[in-house]
Backbone as a chain_set.jsonl record, in Angstrom:
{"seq": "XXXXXXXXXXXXXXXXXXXXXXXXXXXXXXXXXXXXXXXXXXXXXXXXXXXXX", "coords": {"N": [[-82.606, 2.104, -43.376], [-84.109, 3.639, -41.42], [-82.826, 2.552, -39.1], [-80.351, 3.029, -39.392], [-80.578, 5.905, -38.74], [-82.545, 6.479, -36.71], [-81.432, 4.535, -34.831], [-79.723, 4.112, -33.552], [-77.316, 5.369, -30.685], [-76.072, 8.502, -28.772], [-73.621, 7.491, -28.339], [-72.959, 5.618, -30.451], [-73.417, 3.035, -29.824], [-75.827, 0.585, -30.9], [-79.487, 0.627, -30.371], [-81.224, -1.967, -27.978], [-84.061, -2.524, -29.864], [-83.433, -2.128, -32.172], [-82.026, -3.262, -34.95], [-78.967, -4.772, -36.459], [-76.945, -3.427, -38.943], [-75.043, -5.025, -41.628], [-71.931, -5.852, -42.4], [-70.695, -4.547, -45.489], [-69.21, -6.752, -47.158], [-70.243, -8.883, -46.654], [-71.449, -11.946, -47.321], [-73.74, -13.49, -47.131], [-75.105, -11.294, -46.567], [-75.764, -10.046, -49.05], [-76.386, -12.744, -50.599], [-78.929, -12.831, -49.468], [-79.946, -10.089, -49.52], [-79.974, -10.252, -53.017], [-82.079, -12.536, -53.348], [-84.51, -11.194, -52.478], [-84.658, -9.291, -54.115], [-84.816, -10.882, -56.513], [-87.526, -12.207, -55.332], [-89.325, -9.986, -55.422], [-89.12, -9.211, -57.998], [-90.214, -11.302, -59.427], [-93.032, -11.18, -58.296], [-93.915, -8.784, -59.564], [-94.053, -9.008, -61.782], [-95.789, -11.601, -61.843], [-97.863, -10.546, -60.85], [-98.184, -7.987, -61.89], [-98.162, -4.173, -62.979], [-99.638, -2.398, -60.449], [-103.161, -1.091, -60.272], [-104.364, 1.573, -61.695], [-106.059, 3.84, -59.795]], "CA": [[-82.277, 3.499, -43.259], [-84.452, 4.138, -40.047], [-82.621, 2.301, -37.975], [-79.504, 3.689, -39.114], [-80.808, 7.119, -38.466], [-82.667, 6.441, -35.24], [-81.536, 2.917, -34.106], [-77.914, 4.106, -32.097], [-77.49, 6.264, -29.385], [-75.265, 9.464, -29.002], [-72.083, 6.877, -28.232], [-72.775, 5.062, -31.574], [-74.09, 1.464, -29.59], [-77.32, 0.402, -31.001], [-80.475, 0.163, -28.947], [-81.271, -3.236, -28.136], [-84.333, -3.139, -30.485], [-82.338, -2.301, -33.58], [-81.376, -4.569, -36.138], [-78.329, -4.079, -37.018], [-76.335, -3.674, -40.539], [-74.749, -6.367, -42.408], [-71.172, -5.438, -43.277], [-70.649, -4.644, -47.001], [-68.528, -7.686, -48.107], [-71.149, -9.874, -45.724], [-71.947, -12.883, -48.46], [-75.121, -13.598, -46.246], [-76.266, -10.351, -46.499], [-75.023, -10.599, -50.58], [-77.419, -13.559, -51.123], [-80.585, -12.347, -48.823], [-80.742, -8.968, -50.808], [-80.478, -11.085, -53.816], [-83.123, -13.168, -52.915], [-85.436, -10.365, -52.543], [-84.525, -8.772, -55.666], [-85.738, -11.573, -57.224], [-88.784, -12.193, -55.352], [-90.167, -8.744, -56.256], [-89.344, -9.256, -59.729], [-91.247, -12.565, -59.492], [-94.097, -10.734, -57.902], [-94.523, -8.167, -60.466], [-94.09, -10.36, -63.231], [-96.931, -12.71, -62.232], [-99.06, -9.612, -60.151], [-98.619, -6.781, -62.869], [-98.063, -2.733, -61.632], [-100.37, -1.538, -59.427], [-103.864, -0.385, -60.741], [-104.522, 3.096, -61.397], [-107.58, 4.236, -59.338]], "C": [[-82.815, 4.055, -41.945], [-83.653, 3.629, -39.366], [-81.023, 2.864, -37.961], [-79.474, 5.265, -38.503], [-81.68, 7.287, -36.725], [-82.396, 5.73, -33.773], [-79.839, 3.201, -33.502], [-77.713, 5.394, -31.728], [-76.151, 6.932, -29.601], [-73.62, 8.366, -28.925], [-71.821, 5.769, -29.751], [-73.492, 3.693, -31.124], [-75.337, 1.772, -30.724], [-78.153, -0.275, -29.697], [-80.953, -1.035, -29.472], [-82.613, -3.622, -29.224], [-83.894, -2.875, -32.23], [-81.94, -3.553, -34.109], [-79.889, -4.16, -36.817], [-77.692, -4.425, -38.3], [-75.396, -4.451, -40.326], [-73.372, -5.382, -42.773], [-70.971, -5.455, -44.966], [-69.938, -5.838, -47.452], [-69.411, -8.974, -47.491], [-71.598, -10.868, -47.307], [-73.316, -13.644, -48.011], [-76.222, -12.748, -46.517], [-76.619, -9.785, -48.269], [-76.613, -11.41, -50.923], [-78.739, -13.61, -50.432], [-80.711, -11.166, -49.702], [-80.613, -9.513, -52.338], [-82.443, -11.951, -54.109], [-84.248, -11.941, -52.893], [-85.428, -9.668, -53.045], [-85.476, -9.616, -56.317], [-87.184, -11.967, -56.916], [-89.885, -10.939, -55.589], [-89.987, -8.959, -57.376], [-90.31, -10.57, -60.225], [-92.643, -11.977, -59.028], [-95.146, -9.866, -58.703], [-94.99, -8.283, -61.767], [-95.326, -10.899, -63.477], [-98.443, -11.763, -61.705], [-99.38, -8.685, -61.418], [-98.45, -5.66, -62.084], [-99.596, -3.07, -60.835], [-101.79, -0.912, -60.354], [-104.001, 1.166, -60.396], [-105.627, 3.292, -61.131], [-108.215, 5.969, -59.358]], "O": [[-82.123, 4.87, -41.335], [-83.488, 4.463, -38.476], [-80.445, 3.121, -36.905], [-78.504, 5.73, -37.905], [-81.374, 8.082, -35.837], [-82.689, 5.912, -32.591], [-79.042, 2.346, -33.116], [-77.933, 6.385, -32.425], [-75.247, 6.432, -30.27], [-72.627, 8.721, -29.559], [-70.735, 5.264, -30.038], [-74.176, 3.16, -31.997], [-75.664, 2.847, -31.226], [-77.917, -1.028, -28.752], [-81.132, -1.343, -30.65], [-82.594, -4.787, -29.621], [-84.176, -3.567, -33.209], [-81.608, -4.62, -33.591], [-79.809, -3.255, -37.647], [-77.826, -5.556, -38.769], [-74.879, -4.679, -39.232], [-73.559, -4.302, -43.333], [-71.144, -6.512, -45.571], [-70.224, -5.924, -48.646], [-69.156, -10.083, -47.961], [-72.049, -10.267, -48.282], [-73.82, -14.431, -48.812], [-77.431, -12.932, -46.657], [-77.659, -9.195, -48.562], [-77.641, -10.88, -51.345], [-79.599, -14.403, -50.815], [-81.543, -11.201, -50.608], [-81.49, -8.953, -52.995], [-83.443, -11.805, -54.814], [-85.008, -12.185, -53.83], [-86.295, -8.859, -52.715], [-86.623, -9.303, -56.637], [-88.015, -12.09, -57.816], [-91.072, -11.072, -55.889], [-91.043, -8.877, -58.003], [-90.965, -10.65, -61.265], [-93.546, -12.551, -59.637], [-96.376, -9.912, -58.731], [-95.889, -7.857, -62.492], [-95.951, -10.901, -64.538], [-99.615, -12.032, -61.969], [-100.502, -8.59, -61.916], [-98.5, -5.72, -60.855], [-100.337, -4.052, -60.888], [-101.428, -0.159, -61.258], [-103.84, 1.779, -59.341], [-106.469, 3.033, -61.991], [-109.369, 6.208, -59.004]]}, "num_chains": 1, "name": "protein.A"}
């Protein structure tokens, strides 16, 4: 979301250190946010929330 909001210049380019977005039907970008779905759910699973201090 930052880089959509600060990461391209009044003509729309992006600046060279931008990352840029993954088209929506991207099957790359499909099975990487996958992938890190599941490793947070693996994380919390075996970590537990967050203590309350």
């Amino acid at each position: 979301m930052l880089m959509w909001l600060t990461g391209t210049r009044a003509t729309g380019r992006a600046y060279s250190w931008a990352v840029l977005l993954a088209p929506p039907a991207s099957a790359a970008a499909g099975a990487l946010s996958a992938v890190v779905l599941a490793a947070g759910v693996v994380a919390y699973v075996v970590r537990g929330p967050a203590p309350i201090r």
